[in-house]
C-alpha positions as CSV (number, residue, x, y, z in Angstrom):
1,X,12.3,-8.5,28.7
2,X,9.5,-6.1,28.6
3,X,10.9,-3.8,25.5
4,X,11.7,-7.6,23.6
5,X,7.8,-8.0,24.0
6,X,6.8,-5.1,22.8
7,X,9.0,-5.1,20.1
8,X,7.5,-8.4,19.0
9,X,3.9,-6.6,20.0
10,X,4.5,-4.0,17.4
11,X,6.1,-5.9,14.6
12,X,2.6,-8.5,15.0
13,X,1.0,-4.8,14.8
14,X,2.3,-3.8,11.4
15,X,2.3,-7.5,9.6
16,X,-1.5,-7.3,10.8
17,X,-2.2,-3.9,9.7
18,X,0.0,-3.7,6.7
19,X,-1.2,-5.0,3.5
20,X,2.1,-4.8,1.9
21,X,3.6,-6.7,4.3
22,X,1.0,-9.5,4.6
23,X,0.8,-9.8,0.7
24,X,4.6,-10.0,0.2
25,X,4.2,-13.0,2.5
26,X,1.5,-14.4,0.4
27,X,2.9,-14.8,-2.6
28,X,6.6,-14.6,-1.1
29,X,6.9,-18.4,-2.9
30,X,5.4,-17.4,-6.2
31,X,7.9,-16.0,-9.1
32,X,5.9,-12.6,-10.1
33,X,8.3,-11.4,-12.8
34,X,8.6,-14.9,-14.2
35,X,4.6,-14.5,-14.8
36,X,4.6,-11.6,-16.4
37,X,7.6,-12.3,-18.5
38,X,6.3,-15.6,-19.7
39,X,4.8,-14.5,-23.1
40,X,8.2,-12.3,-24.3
41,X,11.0,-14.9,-23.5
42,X,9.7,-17.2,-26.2
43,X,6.9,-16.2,-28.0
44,X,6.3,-19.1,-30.3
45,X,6.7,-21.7,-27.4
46,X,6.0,-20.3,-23.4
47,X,4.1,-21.4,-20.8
48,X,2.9,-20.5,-16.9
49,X,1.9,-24.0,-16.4
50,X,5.0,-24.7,-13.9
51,X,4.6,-21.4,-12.2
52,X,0.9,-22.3,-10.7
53,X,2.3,-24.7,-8.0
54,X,3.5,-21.3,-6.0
55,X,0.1,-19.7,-6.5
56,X,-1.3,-18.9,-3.3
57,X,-4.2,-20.8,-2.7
58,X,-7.6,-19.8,-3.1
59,X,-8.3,-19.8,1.0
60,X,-5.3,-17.5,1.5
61,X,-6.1,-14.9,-1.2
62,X,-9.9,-15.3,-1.0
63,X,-11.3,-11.6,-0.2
64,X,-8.0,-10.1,-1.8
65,X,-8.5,-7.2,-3.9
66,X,-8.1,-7.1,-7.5
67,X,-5.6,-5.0,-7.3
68,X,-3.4,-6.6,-5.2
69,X,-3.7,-9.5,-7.5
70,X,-2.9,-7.5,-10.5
71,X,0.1,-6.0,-8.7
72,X,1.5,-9.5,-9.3
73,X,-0.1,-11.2,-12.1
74,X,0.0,-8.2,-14.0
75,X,-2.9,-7.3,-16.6
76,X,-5.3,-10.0,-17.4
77,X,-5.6,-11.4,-21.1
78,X,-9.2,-10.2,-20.8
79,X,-11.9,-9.2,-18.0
80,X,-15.3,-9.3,-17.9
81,X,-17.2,-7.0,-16.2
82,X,-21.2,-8.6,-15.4
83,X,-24.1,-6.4,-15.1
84,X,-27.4,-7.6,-13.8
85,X,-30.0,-5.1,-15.6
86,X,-31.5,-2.5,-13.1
87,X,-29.1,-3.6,-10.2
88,X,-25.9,-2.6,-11.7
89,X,-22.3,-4.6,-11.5
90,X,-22.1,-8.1,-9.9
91,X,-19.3,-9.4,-10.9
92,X,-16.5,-9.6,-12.6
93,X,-14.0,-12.8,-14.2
94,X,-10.4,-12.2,-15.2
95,X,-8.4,-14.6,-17.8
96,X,-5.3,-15.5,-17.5
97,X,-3.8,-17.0,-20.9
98,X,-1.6,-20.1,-19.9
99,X,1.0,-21.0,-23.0
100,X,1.6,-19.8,-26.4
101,X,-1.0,-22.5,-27.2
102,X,-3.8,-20.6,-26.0
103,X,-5.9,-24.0,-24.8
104,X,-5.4,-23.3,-20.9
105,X,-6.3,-20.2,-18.7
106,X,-6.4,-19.5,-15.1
107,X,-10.0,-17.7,-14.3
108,X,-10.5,-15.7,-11.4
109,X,-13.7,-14.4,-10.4
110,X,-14.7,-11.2,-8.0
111,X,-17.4,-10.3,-6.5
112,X,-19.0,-6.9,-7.0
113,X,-16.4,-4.9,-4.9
114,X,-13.6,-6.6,-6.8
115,X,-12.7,-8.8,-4.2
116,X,-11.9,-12.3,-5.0
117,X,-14.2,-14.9,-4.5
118,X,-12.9,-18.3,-6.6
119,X,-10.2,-19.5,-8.9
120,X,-10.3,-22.1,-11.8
121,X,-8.0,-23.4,-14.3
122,X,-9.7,-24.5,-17.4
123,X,-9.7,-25.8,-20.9
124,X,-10.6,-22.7,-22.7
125,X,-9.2,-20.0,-24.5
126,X,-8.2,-16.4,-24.2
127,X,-10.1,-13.0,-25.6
128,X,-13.8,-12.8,-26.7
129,X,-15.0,-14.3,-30.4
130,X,-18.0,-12.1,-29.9
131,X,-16.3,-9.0,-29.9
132,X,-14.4,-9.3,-33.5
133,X,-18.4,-8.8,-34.4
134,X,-18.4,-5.4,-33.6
135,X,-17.5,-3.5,-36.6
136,X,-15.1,-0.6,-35.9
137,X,-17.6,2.0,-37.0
138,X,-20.8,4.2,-36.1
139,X,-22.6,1.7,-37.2
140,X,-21.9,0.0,-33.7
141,X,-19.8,2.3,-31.2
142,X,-21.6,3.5,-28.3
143,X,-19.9,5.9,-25.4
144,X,-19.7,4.6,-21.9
145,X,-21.0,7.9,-20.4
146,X,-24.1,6.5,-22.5
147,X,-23.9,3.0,-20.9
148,X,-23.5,4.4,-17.5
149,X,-26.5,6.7,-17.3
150,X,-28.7,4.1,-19.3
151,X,-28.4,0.7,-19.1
152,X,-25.6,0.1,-16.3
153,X,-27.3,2.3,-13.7
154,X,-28.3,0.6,-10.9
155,X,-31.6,1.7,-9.6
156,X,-32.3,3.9,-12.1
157,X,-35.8,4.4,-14.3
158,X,-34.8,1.5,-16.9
159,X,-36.7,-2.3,-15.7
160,X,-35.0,-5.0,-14.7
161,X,-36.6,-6.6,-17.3
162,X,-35.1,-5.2,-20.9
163,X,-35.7,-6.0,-24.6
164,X,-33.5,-5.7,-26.9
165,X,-35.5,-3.1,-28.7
166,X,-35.5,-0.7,-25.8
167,X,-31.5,-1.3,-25.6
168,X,-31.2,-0.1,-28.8
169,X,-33.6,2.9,-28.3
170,X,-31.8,3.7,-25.4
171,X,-28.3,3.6,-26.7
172,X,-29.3,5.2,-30.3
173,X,-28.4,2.0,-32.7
174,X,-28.1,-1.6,-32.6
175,X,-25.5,-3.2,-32.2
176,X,-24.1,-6.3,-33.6
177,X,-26.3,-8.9,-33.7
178,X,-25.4,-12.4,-32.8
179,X,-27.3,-16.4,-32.0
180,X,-26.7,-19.7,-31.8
181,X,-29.0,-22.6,-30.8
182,X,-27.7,-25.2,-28.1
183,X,-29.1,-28.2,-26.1
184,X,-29.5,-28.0,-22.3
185,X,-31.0,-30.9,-20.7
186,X,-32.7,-32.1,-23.6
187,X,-34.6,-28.7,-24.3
188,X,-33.5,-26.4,-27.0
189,X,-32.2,-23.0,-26.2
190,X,-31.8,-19.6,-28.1
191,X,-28.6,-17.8,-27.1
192,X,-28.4,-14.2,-28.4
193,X,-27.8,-10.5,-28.0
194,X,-25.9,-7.7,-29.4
195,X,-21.9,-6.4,-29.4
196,X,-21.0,-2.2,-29.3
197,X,-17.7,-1.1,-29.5
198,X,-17.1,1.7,-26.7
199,X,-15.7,4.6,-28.4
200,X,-12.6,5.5,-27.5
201,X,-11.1,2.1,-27.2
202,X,-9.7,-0.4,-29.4
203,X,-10.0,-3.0,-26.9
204,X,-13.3,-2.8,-25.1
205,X,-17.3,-4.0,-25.6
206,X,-20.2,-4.0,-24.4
207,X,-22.4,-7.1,-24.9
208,X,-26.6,-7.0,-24.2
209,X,-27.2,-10.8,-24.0
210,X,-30.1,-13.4,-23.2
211,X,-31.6,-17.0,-23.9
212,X,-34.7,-18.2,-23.8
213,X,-36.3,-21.9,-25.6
214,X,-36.5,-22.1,-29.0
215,X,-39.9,-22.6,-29.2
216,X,-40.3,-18.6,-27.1
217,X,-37.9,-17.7,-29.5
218,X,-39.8,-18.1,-33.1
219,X,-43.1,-16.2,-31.2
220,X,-41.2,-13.2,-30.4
221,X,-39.9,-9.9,-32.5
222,X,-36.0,-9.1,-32.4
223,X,-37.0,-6.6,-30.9
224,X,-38.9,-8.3,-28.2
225,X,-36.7,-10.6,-27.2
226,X,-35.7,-10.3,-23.1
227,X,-32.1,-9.0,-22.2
228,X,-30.8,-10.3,-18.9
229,X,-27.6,-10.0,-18.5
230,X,-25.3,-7.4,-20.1
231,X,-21.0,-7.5,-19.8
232,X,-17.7,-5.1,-20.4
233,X,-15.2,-6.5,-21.6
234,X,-11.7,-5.4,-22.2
235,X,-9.5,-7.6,-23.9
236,X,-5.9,-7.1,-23.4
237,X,-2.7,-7.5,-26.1
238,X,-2.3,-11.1,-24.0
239,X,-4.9,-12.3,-26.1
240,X,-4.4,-13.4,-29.5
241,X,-7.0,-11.5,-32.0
242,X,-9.8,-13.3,-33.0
């Protein structure tokens, strides 16, 4: 009796203690390969929308790492990396394109240690319209050894606080520019910011953004305008290009 108990002791031991073991049992009701597979057995018709009920749920893979996840979802369709100026990464959202139709995706957010935090499935769309902005020359490329001495750095010399003037300074060139107008609880708000390409990559951007009122917006300079947010994002062959 004694060696059937500790037997039992050791095998609780290693399911505990072994992350391969416990994820296996996680997602041992979810078809991985199916996932992954979805967009090459029919690419004018397929869909992931019947493969969600063996998800794991949120509770079970909350605090999971992101790579983990990937290990089974494979590559997201596109992740967004979110910077908070002055205090470096925060966040981050992957998108996971549904169907051929590219009207549903499966967003999962982590927290600044790439652990997840939540899951949605929403009507949206994969990739990032901003980024076909970003024209594939000098004109807007910037290097991320740049980005990650300048503007990413968390507790560097740059404020919390930027322009979009000093992001340009800092970076060498503006990028592409970009704004729309949009209604938020009856007030009038300026969205805007700027798109780089990061050299060296087809496939990834870097976007300075902010928004203020309209009414802020037609008493301040381009180059005054505040930046307050910043993002990376990588946009996978999932996507369809924009």
């Amino acid at each position: 009796m004694r060696y059937i108990v500790t037997a039992i002791s050791v095998m609780l031991v290693l399911f505990e203690f072994s992350p391969t073991i416990a994820n296996d049992a996680l997602f041992s009701s979810f078809s991985a390969p199916a996932w992954r597979s979805a967009p090459n057995r029919d690419p004018q018709n397929w869909s992931r929308e019947s493969l969600l009920a063996g998800l794991p749920t949120l509770e079970q893979l909350r605090q999971q790492d992101r790579f983990t996840i990937i290990a089974r979802l494979g590559m997201p369709g596109n992740s967004d990396e979110l910077y908070t100026p002055g205090m470096g990464r925060n966040a981050r959202l992957d998108i996971y394109r549904l169907s051929a139709k590219d009207d549903r995706v499966l967003r999962l957010d982590y927290d600044a240690e790439d652990r997840l935090e939540s899951d949605e499935t929403e009507t949206s769309s994969c990739g990032c319209p901003l980024c076909s902005r970003a024209p594939p020359d000098a004109r807007a490329v910037v290097a991320m050894p740049l980005l990650a001495r300048t503007v990413l750095k968390a507790g560097g010399p740059y404020p919390a606080v930027m322009t979009e003037g000093r992001v340009e300074d800092l970076l060498g060139h503006p990028g592409r520019s970009y704004a729309t107008v949009n209604q938020v609880g009856g007030q009038a708000w300026a969205d805007y910011g700027e798109v780089w390409r990061i050299a060296g990559s087809s496939d990834r951007f870097f976007i300075a953004s902010g928004n203020i009122t309209v009414r802020e917006r037609e008493q301040k300079k381009d180059t005054e305008l505040p930046i307050n947010s910043y993002a990376i994002v990588t946009v996978g062959p999932d996507c369809p290009p924009r």
